[in-house]
C-alpha positions as CSV (number, residue, x, y, z in Angstrom):
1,X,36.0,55.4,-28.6
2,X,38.7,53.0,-26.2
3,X,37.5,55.5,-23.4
4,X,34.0,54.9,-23.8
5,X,34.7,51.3,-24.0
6,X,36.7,51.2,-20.9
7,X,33.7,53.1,-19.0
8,X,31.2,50.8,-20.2
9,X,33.2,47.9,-19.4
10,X,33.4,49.6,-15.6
11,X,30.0,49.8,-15.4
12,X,29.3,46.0,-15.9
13,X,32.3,44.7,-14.0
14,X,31.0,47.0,-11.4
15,X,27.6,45.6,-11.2
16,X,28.7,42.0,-11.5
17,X,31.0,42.5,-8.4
18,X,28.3,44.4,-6.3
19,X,25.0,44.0,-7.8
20,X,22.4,46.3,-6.8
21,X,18.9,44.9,-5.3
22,X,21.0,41.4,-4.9
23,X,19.2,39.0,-2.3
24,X,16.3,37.4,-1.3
25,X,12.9,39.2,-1.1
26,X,10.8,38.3,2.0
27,X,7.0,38.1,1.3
28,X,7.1,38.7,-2.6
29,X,4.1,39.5,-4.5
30,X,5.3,37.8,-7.2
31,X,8.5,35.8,-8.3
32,X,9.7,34.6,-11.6
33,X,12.9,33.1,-13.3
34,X,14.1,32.3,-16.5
35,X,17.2,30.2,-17.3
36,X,19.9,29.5,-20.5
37,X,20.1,25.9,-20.7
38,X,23.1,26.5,-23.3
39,X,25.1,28.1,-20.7
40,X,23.9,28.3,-17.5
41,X,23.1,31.3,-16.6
42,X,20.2,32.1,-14.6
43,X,17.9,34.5,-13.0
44,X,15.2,34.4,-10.0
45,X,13.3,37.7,-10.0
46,X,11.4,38.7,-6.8
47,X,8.6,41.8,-6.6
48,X,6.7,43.5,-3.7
49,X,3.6,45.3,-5.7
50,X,1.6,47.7,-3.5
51,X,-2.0,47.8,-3.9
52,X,-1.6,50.8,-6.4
53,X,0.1,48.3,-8.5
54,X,4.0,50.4,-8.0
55,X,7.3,48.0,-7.9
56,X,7.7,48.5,-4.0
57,X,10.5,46.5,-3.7
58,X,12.6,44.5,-5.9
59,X,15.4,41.5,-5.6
60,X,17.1,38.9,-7.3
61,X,19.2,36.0,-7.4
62,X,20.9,34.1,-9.8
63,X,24.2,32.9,-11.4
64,X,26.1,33.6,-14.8
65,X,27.9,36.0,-17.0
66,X,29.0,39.4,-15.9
67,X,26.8,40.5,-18.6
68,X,23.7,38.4,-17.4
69,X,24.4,40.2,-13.5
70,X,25.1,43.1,-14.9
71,X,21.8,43.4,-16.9
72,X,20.0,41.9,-14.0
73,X,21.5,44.8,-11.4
74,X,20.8,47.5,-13.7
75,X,17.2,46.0,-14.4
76,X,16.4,46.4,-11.1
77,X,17.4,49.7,-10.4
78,X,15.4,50.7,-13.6
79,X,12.4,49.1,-12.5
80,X,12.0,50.3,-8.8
81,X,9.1,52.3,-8.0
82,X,7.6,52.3,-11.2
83,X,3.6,50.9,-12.4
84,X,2.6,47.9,-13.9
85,X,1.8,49.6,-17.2
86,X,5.5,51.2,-16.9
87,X,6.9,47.9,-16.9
88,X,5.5,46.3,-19.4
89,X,6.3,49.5,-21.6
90,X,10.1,49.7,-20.7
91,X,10.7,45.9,-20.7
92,X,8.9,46.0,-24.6
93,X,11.4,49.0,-25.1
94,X,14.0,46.7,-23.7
95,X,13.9,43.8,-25.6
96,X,12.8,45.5,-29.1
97,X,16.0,47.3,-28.9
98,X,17.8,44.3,-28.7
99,X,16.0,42.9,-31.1
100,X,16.9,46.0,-33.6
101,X,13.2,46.8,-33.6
102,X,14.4,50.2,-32.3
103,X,17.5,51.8,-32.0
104,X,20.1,51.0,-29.8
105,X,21.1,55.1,-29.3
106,X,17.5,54.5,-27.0
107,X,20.1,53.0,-24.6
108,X,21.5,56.2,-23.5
109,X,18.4,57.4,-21.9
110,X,18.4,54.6,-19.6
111,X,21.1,55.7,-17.2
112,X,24.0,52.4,-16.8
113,X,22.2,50.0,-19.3
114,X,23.7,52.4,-22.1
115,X,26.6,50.5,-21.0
116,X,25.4,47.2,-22.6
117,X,25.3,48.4,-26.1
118,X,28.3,47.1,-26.7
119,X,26.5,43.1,-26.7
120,X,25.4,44.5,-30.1
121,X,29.0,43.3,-31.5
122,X,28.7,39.9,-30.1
123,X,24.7,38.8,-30.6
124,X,25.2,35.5,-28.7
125,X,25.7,37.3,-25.8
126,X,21.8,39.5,-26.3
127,X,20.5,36.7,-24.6
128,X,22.5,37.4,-21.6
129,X,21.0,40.8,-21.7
130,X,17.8,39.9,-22.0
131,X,17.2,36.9,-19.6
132,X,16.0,39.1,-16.5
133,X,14.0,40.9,-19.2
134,X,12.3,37.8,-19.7
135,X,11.7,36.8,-16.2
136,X,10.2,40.2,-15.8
137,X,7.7,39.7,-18.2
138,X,6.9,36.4,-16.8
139,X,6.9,38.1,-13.3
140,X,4.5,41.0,-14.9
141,X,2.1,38.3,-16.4
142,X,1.6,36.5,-13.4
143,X,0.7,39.8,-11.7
144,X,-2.2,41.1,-14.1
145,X,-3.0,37.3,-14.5
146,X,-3.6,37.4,-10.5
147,X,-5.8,41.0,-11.1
């Protein structure tokens, strides 16, 4: 188990350090944050949506935890290229699993974000997963809002 520990814990340190889709996006279709006032932490998500409503692009910026990043980089790759409908049905996937409406083994389908399971042993810390979670469903209402 320490060695699947010591990956996971690779993986995030590894997105905190160089965090994929990091930046601003020029000419967004749609941009949405969501902050922790208890510690901080803070996300700004930027999308490009193609008129057959497809993540064309995706950035974003933000402070906090290596969790928080981590979550945020890994997000993003996720996310890339997929539908509306897509979204909304991963990001409800998401956040029910970290809600323990499903289980967490769900996780390892979803390429590096398996890596986060191990929040599950500290629960404070599933709101540092979840933040760019939640600024993507802001970011996804404001898009069908705008349909």
């Amino acid at each position: 188990m320490a060695d699947v520990d010591a990956l996971y814990q690779k993986v995030i340190l590894e997105h905190n350090r160089k965090p994929h889709h990091y930046g601003e996006l020029t000419e967004p279709t749609v941009t949405a944050g969501e902050e922790n006032p208890v510690c901080g932490d803070k996300v700004q998500l930027m999308l490009r949506i193609n008129s057959s409503h497809i993540v064309e692009d995706i950035r974003f910026t933000g402070r906090g935890c290596a969790i928080s990043i981590a979550s945020a980089s890994i997000m993003t790759d996720l996310v890339h290229s997929k539908s509306l409908p897509e979204l909304q049905q991963l990001s409800r996937q998401i956040i029910d699993i970290f809600h323990q409406k499903l289980p967490p083994d769900l996780l390892s389908q979803l390429g590096d974000y398996a890596a986060l399971q191990g929040v599950f042993q500290f629960p404070v810390r599933i709101k540092c997963v979840l933040l760019p979670w939640h600024a993507l469903e802001k970011a996804l209402e404001l898009c069908l809002s705008n349909r």
